[in-house]
N, CA, C and O atoms as a DFTB+ gen file, in Angstrom:
556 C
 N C O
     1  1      12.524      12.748       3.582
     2  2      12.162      13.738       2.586
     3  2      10.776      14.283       2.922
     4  3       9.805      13.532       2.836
     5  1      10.646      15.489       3.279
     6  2       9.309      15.925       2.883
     7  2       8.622      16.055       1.551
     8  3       9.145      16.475       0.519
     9  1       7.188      15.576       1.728
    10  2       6.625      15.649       0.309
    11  2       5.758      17.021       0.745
    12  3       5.043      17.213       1.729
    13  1       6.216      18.180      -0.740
    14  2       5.250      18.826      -0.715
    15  2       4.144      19.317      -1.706
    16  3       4.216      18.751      -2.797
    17  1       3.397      19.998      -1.619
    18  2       2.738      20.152      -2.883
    19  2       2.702      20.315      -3.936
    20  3       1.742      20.203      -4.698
    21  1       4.235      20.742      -4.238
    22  2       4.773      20.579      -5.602
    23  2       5.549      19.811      -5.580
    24  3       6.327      20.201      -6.450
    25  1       5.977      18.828      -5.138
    26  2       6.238      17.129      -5.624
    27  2       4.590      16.379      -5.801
    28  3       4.464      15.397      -6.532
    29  1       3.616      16.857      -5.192
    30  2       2.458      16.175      -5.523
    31  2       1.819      16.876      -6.753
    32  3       0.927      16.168      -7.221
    33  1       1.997      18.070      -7.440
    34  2       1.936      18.554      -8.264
    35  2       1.989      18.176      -9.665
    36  3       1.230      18.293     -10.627
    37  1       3.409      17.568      -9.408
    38  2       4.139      17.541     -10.162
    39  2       4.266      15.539     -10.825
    40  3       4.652      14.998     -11.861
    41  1       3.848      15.199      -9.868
    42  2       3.546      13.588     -10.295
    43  2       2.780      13.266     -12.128
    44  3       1.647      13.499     -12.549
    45  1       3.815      12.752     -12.716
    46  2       2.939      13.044     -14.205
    47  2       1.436      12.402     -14.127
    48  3       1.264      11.541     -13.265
    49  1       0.622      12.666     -14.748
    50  2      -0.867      12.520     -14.694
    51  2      -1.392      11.207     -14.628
    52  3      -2.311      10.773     -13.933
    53  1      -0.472      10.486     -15.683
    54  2      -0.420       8.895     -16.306
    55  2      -0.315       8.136     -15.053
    56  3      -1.026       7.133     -14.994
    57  1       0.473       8.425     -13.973
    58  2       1.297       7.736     -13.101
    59  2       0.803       7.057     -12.331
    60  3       1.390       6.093     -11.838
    61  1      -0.539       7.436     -12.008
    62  2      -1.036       7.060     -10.982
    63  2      -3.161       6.766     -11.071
    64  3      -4.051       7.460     -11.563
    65  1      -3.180       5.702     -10.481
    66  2      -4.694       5.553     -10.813
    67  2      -5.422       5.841      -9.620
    68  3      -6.235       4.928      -9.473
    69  1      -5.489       6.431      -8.969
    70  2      -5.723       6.397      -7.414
    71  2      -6.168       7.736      -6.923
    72  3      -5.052       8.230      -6.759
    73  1      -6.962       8.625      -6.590
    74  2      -6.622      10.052      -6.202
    75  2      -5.574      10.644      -6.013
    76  3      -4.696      10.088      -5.353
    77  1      -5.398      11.805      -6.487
    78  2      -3.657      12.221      -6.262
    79  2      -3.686      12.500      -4.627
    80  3      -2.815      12.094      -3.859
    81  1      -4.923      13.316      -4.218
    82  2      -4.934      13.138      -2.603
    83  2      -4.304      12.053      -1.898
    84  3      -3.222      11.907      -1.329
    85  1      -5.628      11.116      -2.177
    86  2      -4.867       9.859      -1.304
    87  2      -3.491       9.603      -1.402
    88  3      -2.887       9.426      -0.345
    89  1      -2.750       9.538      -2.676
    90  2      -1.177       9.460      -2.966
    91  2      -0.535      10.076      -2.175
    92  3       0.224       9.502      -1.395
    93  1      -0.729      11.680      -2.201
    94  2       0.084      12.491      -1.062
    95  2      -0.071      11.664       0.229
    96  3       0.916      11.356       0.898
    97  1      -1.674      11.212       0.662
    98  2      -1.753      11.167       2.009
    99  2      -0.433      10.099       2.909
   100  3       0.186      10.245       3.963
   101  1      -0.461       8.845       1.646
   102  2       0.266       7.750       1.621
   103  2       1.369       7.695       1.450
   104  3       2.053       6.842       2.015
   105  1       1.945       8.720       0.496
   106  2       3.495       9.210       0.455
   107  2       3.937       9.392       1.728
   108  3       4.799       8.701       2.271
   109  1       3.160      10.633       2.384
   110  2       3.623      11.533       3.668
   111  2       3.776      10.547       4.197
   112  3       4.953      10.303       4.460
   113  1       2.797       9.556       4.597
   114  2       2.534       8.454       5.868
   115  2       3.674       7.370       5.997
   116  3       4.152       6.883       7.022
   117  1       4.050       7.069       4.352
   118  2       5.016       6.405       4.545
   119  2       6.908       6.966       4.985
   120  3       7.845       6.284       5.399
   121  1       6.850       8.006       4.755
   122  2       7.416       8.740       4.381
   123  2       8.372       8.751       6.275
   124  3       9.499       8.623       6.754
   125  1       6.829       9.015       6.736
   126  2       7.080       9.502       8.122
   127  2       7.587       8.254       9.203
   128  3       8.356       8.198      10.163
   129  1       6.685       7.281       8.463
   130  2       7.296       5.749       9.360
   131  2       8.711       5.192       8.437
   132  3       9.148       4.057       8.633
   133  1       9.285       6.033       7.531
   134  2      10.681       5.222       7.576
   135  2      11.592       6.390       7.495
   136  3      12.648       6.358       6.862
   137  1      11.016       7.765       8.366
   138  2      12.177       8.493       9.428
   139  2      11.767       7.779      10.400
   140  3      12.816       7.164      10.591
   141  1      10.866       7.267      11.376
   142  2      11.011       7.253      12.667
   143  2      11.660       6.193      13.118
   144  3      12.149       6.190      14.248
   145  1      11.770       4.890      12.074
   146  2      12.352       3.641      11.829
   147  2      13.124       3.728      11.023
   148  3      12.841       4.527      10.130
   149  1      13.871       3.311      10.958
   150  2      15.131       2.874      10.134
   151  2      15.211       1.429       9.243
   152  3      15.378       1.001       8.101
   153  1      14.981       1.039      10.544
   154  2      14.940      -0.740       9.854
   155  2      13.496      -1.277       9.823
   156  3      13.248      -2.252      10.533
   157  1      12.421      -0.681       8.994
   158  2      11.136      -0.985       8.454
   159  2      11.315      -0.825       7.055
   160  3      11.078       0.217       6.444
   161  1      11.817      -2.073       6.476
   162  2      12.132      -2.003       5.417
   163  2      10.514      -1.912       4.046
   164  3      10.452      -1.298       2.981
   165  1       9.586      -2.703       4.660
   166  2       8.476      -2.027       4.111
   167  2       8.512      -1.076       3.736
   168  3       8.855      -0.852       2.576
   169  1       8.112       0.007       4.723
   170  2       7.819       1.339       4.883
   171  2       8.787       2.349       3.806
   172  3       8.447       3.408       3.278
   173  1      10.209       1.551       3.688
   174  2      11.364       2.082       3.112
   175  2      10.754       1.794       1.139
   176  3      10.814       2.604       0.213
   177  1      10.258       0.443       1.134
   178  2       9.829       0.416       0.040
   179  2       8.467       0.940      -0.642
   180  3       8.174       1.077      -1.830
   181  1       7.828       1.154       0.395
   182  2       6.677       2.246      -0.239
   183  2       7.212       3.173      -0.565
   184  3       7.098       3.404      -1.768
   185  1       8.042       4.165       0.243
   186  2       8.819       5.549       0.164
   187  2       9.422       5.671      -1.175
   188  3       9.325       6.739      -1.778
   189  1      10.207       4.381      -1.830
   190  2      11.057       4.127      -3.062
   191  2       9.703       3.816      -3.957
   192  3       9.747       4.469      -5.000
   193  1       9.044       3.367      -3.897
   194  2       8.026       3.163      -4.995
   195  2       7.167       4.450      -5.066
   196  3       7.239       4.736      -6.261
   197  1       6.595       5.146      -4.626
   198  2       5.952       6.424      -4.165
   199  2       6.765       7.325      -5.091
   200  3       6.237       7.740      -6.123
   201  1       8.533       7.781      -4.652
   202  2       9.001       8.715      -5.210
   203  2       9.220       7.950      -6.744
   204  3       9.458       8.867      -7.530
   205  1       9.230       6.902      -7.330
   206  2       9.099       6.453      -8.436
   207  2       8.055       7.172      -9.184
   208  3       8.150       8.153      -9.920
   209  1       7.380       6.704      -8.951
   210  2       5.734       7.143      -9.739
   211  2       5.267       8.653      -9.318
   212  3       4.392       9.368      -9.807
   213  1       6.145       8.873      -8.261
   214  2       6.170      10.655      -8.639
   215  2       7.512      11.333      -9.078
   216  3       7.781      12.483      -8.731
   217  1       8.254      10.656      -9.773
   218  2       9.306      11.295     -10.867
   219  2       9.880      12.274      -9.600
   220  3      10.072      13.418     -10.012
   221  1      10.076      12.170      -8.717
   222  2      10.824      12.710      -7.734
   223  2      12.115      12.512      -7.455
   224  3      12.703      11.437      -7.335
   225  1      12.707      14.079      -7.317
   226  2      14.186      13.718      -7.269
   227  2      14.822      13.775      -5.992
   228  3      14.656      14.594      -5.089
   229  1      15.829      12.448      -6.074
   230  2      16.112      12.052      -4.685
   231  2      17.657      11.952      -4.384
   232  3      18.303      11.403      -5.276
   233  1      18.578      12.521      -2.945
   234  2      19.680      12.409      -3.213
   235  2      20.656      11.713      -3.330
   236  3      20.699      10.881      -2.424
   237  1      21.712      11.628      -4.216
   238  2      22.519      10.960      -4.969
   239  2      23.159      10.322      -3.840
   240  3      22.805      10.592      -2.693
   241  1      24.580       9.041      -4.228
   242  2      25.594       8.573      -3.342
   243  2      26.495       9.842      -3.482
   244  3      27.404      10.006      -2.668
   245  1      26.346      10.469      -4.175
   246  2      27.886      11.168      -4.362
   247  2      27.305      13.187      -4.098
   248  3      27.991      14.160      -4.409
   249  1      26.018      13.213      -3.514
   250  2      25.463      14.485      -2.777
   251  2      24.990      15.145      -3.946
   252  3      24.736      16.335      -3.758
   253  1      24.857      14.852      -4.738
   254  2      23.688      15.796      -5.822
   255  2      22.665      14.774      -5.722
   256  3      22.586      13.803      -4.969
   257  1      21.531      15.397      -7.074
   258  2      20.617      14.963      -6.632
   259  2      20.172      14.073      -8.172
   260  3      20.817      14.045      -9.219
   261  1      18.912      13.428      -7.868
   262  2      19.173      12.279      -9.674
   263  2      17.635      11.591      -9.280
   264  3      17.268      11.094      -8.215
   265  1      17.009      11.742     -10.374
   266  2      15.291      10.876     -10.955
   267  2      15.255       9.685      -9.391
   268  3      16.312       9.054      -9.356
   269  1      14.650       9.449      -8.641
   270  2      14.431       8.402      -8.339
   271  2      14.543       7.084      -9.132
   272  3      13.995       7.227     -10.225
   273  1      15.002       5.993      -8.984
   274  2      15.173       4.856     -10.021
   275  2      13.871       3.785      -9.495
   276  3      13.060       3.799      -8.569
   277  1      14.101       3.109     -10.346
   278  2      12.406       1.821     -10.398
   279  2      13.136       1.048      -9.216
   280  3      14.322       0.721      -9.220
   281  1      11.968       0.754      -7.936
   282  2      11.942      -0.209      -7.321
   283  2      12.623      -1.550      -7.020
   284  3      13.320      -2.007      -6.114
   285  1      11.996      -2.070      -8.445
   286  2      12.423      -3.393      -8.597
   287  2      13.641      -3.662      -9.448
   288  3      14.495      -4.505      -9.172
   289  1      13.649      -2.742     -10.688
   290  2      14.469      -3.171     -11.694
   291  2      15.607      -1.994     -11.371
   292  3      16.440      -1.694     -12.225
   293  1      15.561      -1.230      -9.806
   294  2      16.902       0.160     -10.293
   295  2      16.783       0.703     -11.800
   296  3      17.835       0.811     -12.431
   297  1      15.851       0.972     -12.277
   298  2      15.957       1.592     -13.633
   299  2      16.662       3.125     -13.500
   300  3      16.466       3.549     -12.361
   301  1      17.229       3.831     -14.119
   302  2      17.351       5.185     -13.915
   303  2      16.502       6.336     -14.808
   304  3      16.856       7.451     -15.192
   305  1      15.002       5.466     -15.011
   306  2      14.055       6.526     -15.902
   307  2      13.439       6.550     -15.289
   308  3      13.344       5.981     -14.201
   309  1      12.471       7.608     -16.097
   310  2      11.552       8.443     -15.619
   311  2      10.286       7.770     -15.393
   312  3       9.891       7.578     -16.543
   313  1       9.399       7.289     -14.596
   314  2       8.287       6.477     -14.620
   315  2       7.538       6.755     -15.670
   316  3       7.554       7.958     -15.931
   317  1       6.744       5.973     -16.532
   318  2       5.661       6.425     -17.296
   319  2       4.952       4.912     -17.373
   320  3       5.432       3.830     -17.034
   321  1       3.726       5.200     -17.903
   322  2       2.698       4.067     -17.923
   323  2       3.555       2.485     -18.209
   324  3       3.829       1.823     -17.208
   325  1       3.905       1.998     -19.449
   326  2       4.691       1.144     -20.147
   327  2       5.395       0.446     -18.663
   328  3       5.215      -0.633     -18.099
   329  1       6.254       1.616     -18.366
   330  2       7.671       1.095     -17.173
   331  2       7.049       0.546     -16.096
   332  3       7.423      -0.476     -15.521
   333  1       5.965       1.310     -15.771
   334  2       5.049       0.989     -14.333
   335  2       4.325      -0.281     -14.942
   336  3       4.858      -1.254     -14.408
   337  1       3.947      -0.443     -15.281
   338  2       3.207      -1.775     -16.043
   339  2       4.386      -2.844     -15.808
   340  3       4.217      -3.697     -14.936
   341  1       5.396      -2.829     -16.446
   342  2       6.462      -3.607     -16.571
   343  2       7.109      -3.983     -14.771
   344  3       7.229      -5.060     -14.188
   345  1       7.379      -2.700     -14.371
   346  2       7.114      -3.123     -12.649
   347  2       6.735      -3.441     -11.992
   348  3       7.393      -3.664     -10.975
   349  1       5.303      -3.729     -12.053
   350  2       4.324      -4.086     -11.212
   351  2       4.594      -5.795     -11.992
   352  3       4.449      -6.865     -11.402
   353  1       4.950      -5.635     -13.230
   354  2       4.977      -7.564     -13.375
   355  2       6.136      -8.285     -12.792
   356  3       6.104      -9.416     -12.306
   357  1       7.182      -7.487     -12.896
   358  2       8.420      -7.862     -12.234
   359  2       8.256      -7.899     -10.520
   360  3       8.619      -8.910      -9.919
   361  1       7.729      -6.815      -9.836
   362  2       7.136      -6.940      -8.725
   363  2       6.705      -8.353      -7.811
   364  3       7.131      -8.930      -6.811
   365  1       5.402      -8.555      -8.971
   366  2       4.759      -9.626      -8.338
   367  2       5.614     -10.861      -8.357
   368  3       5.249     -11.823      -7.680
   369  1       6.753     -10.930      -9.091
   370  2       7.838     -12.345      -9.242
   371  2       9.112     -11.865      -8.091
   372  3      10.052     -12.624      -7.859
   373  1       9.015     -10.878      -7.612
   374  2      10.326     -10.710      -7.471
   375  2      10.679     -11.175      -6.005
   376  3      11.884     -11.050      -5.785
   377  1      10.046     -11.615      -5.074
   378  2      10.292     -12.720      -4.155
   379  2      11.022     -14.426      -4.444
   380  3      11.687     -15.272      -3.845
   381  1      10.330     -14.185      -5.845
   382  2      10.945     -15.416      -6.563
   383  2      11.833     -15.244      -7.072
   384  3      12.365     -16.354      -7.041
   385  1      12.602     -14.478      -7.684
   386  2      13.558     -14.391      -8.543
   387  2      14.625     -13.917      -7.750
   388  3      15.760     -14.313      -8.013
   389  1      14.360     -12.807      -6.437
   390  2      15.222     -13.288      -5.289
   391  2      14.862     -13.403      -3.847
   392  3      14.470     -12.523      -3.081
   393  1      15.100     -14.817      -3.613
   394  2      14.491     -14.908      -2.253
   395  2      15.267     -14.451      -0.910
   396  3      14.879     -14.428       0.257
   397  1      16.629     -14.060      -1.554
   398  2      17.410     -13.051      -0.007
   399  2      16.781     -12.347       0.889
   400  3      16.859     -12.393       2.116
   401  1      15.749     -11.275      -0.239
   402  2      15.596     -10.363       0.071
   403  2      14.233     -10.389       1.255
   404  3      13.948      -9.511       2.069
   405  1      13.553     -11.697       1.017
   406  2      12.596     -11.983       1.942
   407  2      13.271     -12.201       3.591
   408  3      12.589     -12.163       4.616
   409  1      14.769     -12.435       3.533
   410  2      15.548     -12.172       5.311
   411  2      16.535     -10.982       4.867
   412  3      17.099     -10.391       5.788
   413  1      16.655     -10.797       4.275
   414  2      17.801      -9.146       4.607
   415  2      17.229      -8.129       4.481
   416  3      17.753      -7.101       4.908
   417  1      15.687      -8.090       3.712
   418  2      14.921      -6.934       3.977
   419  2      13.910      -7.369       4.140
   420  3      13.292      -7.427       3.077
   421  1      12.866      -8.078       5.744
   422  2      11.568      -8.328       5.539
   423  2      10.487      -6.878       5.189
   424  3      10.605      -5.729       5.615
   425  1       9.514      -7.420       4.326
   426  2       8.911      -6.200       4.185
   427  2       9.005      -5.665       3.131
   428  3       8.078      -4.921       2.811
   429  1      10.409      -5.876       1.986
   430  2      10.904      -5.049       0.657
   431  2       9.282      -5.102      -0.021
   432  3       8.265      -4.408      -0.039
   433  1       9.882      -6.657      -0.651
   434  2       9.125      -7.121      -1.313
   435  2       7.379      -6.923      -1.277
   436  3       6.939      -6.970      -2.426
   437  1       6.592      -6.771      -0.518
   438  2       5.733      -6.650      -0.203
   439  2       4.927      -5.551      -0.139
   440  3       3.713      -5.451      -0.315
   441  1       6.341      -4.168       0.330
   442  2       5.917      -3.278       0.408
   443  2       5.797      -2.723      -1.103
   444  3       4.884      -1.980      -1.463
   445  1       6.648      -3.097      -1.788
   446  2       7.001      -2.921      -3.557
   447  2       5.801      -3.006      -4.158
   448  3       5.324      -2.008      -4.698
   449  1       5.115      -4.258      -4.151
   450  2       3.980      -5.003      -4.478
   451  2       3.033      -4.207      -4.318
   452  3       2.732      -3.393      -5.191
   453  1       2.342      -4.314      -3.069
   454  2       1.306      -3.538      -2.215
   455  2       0.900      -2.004      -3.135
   456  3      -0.076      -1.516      -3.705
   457  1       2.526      -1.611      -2.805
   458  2       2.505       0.231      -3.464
   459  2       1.499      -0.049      -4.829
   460  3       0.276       0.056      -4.927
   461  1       2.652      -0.496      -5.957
   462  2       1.993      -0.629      -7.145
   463  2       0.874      -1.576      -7.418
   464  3       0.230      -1.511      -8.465
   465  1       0.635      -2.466      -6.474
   466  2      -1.162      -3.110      -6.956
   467  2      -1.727      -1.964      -6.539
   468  3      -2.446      -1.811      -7.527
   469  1      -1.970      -1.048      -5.868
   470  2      -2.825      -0.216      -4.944
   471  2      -2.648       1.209      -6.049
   472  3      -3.599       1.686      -6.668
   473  1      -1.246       1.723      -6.118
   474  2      -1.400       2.651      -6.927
   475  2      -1.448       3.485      -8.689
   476  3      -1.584       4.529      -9.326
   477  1      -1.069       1.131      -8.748
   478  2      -1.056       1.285     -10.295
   479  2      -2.519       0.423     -11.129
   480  3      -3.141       0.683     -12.159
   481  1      -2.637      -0.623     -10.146
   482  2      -4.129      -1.349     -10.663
   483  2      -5.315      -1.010      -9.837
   484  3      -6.500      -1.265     -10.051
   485  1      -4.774      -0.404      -8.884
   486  2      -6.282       0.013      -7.811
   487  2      -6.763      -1.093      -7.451
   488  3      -7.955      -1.386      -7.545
   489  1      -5.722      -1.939      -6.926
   490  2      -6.257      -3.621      -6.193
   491  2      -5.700      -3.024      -4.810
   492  3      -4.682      -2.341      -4.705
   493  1      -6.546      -3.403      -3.782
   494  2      -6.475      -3.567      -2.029
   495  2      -6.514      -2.309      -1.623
   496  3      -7.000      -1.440      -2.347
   497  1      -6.120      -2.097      -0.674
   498  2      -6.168      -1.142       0.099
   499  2      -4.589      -0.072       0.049
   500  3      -3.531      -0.306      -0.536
   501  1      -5.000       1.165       0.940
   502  2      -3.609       1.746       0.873
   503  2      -2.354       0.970       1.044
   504  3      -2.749      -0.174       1.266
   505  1      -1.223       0.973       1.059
   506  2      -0.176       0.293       1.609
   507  2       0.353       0.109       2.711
   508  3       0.901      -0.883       3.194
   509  1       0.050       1.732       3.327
   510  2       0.212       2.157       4.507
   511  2      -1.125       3.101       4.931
   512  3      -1.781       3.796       4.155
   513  1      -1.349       2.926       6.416
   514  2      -2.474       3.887       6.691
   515  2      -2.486       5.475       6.796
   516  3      -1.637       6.297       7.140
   517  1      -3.918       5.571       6.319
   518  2      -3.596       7.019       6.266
   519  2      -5.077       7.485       6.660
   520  3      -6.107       6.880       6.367
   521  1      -4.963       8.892       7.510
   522  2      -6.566       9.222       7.898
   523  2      -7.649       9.130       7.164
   524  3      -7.811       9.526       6.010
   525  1      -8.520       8.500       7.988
   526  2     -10.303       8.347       7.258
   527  2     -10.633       9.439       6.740
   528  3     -11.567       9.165       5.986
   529  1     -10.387      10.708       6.684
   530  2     -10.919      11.640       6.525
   531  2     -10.240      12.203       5.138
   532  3     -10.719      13.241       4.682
   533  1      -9.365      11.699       4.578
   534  2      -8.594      11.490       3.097
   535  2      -9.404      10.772       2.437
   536  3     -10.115      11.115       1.493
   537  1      -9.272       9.433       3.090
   538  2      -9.875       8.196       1.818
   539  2     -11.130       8.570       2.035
   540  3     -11.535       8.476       0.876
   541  1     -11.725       8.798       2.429
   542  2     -13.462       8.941       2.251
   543  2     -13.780      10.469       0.998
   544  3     -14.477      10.521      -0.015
   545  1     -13.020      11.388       1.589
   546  2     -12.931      12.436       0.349
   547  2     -13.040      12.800      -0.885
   548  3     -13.482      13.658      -1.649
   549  1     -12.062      11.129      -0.732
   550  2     -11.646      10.765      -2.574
   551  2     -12.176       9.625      -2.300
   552  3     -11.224       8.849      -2.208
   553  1     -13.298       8.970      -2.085
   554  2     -13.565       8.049      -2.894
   555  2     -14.696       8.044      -4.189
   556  3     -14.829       7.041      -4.889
């Protein structure tokens, strides 16, 4: 998916604690390492957490198109403060609650985590890298 300026636009205000810059920068970045990979399942879960918290619509199994759903819980709403809160707690358990997913997708979990400590509590660093010349901008 390309992200463009009106999917970064358009991210509700609440959504995100982080510069909306940096967000784009980190969207794109991730965006771009899970076309060039396939099986970087990380990278796949930043991409799914990203279009979460930007209420971005993504395409369906059945070729239309439908809200991005929550990360962790497949929700089929719309992100807002409350839900993201509630994700990021489910998040941090959810290696525990299923540990499959730590060998059938290395990377899910982590990348899930990472996204929302970084873009919902403003703990660590980006998730994925993105040029110095972004994060210094906005800091």
């Amino acid at each position: 998916m390309e992200v463009t300026d009106r999917h970064i636009a358009r991210v509700p205000r609440g959504n995100l604690r982080v510069p909306r810059a940096q967000f784009a920068a980190v969207w794109r970045a991730a965006e771009q390492l899970n076309q060039d990979s396939v099986l970087d399942w990380y990278a796949g879960a930043v991409v799914t957490t990203c279009r979460w918290l930007a209420a971005a619509t993504v395409p369906s199994c059945v070729g239309s198109y439908e809200l991005a759903h929550s990360p962790v819980t497949q929700r089929p709403a719309k992100a807002y403060e409350e839900l993201i809160e509630a994700e990021a707690l489910a998040a941090d358990n959810l290696a525990l609650r299923r540990p499959r997913l730590l060998t059938s997708r290395p990377g899910w979990c982590e990348g899930i985590r990472n996204t929302l400590a970084w873009a919902w509590r403003r703990e660590g660093p980006p998730p994925v890298a993105i040029p110095d010349t972004i994060e210094s901008s906005t800091a």
